[in-house]
Residue frames as a rotation matrix with the C-alpha (Angstrom) as fourth column:
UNK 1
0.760 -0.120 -0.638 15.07
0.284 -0.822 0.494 40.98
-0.584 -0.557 -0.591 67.90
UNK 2
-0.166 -0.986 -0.034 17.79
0.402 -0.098 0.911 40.68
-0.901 0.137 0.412 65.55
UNK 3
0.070 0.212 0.975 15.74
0.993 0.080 -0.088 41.58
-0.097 0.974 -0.205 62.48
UNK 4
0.721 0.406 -0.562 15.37
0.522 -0.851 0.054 44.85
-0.457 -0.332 -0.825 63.86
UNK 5
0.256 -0.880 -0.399 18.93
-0.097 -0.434 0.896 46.05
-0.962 -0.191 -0.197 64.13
UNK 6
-0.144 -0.624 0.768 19.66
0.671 0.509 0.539 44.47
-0.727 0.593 0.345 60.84
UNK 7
0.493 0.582 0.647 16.68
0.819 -0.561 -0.120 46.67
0.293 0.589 -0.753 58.76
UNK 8
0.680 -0.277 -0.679 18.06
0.185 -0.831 0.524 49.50
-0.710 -0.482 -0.513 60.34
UNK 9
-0.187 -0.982 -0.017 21.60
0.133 -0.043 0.990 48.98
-0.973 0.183 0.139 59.14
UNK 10
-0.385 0.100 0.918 20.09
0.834 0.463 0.299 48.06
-0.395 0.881 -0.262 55.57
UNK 11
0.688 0.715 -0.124 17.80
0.725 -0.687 0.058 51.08
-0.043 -0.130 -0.991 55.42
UNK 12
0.742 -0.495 -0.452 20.96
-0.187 -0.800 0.570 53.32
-0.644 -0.339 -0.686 56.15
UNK 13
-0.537 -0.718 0.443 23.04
0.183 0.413 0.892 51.88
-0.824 0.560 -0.091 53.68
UNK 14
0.002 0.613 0.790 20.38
0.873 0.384 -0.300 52.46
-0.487 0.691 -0.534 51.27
UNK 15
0.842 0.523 -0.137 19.36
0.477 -0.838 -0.265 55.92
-0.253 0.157 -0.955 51.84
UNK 16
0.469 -0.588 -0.659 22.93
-0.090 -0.774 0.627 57.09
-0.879 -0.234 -0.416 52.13
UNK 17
-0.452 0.037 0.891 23.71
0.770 0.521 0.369 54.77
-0.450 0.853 -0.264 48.85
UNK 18
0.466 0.694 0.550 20.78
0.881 -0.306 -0.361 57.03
-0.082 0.652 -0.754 47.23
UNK 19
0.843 -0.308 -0.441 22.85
-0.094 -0.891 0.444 60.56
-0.530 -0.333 -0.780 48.47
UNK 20
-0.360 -0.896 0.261 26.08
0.405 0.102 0.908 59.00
-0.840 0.433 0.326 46.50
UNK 21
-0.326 0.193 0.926 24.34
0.896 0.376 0.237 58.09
-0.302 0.907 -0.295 43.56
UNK 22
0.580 0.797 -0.169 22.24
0.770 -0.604 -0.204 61.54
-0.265 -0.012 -0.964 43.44
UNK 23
0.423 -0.669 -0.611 25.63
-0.384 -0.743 0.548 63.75
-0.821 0.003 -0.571 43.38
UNK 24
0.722 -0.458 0.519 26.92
0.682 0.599 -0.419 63.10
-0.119 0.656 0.745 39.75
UNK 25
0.161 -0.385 -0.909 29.62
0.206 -0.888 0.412 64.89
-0.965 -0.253 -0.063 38.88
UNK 26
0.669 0.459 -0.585 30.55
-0.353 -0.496 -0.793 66.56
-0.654 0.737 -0.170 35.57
UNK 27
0.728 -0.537 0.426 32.41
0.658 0.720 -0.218 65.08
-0.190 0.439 0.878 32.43
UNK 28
-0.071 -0.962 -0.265 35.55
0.736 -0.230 0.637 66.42
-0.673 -0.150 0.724 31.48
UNK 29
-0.462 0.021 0.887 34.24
0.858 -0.243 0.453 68.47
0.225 0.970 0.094 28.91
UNK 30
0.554 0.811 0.189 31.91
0.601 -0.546 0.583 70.78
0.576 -0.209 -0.790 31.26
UNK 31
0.632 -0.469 -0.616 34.90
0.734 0.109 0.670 71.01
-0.248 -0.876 0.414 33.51
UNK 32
-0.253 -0.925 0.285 37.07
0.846 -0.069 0.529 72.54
-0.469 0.374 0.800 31.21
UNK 33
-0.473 0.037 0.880 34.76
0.624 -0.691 0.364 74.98
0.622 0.722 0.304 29.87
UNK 34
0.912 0.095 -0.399 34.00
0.410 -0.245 0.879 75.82
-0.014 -0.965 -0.263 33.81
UNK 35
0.219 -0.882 -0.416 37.70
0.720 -0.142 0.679 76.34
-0.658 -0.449 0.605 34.20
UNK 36
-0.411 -0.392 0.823 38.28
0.834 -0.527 0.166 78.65
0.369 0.754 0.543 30.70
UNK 37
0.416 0.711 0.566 35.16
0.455 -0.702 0.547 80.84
0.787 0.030 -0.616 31.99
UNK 38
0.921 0.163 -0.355 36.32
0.389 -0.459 0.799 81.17
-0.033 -0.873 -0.486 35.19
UNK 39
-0.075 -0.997 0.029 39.75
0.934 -0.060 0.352 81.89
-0.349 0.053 0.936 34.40
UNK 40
-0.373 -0.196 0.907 38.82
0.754 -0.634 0.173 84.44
0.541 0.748 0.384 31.88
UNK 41
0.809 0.451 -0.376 36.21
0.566 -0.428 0.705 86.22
0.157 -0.783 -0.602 34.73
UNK 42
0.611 -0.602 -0.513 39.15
0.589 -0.086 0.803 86.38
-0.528 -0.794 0.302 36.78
UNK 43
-0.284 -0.840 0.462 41.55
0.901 -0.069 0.429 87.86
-0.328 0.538 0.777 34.14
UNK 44
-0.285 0.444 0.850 39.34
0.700 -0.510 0.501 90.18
0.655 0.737 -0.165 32.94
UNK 45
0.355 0.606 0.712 37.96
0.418 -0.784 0.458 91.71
0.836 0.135 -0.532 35.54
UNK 46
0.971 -0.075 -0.226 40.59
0.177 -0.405 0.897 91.73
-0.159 -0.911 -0.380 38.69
UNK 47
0.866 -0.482 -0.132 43.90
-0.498 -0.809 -0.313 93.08
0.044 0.336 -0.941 38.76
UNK 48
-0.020 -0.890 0.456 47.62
-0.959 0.146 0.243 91.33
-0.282 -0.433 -0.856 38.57
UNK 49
0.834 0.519 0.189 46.56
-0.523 0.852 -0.031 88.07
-0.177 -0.073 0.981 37.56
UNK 50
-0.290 -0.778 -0.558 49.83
-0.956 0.216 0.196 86.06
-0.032 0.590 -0.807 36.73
UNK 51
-0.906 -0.405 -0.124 48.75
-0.349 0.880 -0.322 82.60
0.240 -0.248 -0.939 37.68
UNK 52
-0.008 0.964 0.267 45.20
-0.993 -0.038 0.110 81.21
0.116 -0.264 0.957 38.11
UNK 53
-0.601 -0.006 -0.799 44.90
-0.179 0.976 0.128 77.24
0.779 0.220 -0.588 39.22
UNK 54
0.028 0.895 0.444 42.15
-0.930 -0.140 0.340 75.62
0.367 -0.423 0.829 40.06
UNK 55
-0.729 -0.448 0.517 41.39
-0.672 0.611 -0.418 72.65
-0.129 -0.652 -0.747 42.70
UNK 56
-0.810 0.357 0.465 37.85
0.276 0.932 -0.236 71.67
-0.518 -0.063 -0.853 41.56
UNK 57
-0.678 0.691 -0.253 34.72
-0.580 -0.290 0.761 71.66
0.452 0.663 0.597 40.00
UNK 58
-0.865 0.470 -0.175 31.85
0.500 0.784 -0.367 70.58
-0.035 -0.405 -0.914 42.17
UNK 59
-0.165 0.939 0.303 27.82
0.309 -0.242 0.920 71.10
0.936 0.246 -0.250 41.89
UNK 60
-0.816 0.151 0.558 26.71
-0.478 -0.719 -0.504 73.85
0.326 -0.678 0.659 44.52
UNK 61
-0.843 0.530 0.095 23.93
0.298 0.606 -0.738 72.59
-0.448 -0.594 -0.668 47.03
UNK 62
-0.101 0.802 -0.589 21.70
-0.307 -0.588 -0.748 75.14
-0.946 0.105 0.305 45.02
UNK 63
0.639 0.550 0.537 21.91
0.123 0.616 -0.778 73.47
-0.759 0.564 0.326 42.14
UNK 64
0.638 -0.523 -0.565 24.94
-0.746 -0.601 -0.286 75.74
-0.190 0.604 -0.774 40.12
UNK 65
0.807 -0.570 -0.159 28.22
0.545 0.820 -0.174 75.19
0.229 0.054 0.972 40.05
UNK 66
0.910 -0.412 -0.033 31.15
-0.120 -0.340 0.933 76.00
-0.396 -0.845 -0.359 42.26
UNK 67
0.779 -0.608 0.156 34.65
0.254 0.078 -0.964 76.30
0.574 0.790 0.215 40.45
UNK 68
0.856 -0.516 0.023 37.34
-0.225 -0.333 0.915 76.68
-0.465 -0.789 -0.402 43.29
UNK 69
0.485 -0.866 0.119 41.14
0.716 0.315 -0.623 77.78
0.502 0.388 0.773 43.01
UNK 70
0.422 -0.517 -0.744 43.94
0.449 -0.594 0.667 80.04
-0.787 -0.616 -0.018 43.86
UNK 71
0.956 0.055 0.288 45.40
0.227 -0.762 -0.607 83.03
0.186 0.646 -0.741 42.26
UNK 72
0.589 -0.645 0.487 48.99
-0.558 -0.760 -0.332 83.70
0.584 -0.076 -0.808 42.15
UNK 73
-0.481 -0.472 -0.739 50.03
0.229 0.746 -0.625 80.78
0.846 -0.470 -0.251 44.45
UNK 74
-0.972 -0.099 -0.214 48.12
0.224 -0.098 -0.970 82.03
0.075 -0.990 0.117 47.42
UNK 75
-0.644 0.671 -0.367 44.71
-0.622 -0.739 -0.259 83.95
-0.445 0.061 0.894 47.03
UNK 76
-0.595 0.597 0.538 41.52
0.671 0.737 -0.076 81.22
-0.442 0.316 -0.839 47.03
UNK 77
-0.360 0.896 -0.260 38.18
-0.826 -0.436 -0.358 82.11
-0.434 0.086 0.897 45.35
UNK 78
-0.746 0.585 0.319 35.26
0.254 0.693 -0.675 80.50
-0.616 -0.422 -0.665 44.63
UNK 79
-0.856 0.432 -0.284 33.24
-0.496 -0.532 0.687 81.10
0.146 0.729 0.669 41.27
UNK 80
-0.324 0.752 0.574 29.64
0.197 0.648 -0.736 80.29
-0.925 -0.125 -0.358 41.75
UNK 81
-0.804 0.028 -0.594 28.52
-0.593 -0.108 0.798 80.00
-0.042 0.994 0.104 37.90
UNK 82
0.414 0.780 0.470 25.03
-0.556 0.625 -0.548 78.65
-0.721 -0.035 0.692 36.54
UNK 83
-0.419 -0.648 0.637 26.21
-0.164 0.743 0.648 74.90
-0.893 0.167 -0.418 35.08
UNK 84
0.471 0.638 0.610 23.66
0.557 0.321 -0.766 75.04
-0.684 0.701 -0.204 32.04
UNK 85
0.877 0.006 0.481 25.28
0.445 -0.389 -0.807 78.39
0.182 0.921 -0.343 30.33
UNK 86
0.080 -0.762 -0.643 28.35
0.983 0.167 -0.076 79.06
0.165 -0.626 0.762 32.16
UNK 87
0.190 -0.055 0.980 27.61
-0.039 -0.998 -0.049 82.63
0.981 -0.029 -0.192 33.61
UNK 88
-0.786 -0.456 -0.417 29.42
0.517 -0.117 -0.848 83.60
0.338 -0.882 0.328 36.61
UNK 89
0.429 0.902 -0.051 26.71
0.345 -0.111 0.932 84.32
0.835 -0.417 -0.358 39.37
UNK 90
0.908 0.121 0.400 28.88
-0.342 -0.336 0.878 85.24
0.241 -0.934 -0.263 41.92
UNK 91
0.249 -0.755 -0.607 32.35
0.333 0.655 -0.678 84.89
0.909 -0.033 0.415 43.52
UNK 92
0.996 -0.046 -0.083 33.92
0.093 0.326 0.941 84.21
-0.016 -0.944 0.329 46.68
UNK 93
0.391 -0.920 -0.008 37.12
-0.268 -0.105 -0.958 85.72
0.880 0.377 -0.287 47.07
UNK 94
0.735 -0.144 -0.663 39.39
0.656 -0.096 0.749 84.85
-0.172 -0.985 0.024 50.38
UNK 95
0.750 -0.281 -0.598 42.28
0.440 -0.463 0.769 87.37
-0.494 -0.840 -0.224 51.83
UNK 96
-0.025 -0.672 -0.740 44.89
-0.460 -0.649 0.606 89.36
-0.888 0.355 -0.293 49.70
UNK 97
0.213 0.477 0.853 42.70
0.831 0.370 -0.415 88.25
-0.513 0.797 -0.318 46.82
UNK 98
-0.918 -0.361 0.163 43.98
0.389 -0.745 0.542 91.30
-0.074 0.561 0.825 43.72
UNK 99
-0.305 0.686 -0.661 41.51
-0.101 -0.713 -0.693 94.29
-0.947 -0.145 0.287 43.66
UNK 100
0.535 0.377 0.756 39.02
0.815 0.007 -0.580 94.61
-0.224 0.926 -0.303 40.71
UNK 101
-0.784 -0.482 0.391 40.51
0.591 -0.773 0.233 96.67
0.189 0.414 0.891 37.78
UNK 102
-0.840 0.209 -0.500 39.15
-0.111 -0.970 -0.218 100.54
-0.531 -0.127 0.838 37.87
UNK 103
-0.451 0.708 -0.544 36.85
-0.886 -0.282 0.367 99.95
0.106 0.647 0.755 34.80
UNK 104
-0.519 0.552 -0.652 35.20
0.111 0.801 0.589 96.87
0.847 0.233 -0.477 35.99
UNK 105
-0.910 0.309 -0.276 33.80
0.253 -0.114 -0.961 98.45
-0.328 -0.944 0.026 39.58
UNK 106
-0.512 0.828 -0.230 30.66
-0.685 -0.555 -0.472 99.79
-0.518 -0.084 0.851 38.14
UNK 107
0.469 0.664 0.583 28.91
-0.437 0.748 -0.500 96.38
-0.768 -0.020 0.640 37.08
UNK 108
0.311 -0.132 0.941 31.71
0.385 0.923 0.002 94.08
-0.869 0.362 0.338 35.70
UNK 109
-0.086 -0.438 -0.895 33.47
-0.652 -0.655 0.383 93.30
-0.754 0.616 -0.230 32.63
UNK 110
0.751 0.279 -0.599 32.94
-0.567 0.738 -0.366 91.05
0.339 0.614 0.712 29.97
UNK 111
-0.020 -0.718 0.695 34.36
-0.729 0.486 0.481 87.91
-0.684 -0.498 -0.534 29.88
């Protein structure tokens, strides 16, 4: 009766093992040219910027990549970017995030 419980435990220790191992994360070199893009996004295309720092770099459930910081000391966002060519796919901005500039409302500015 004890073998039972034991397989169990083992079995769960595997699978969740396999969920570690599966999530790699990126070398310092992808990071950094995650962080330049997204900075520059940000600079380029919303107003005020003085200050841009970022808390992470993690791989998006969809497969991207997720670049997450604050603006200014206060103002999060959330760059969703594809991790093969760094193009910004999308951001996530939170509350008294700075307004795009005037000439970047009609589809973006370079970056």
């Amino acid at each position: 009766m004890k073998r039972i419980p034991l397989l169990a435990i083992l079995v769960s220790i595997i699978l969740l093992g396999g969920c570690f191992v599966n999530s790699q994360d990126y070398d310092d070199e992808t990071i950094e040219k995650a962080k330049e893009v997204a900075e520059s996004y940000i600079k380029n295309n919303y107003q005020d910027i003085e200050t841009v720092e970022f808390i992470g770099v993690e791989k998006s459930p969809m497969g991207g990549m997720w670049v997450n910081g604050k603006v200014n000391g206060k103002a999060g966002f959330t760059i969703d970017m594809d991790e093969k060519v760094f193009k910004v796919m999308g951001a996530g901005l939170k509350e008294g995030f700075p307004e795009l500039k005037e000439e970047c409302k009609n589809g973006g500015c370079d970056y």
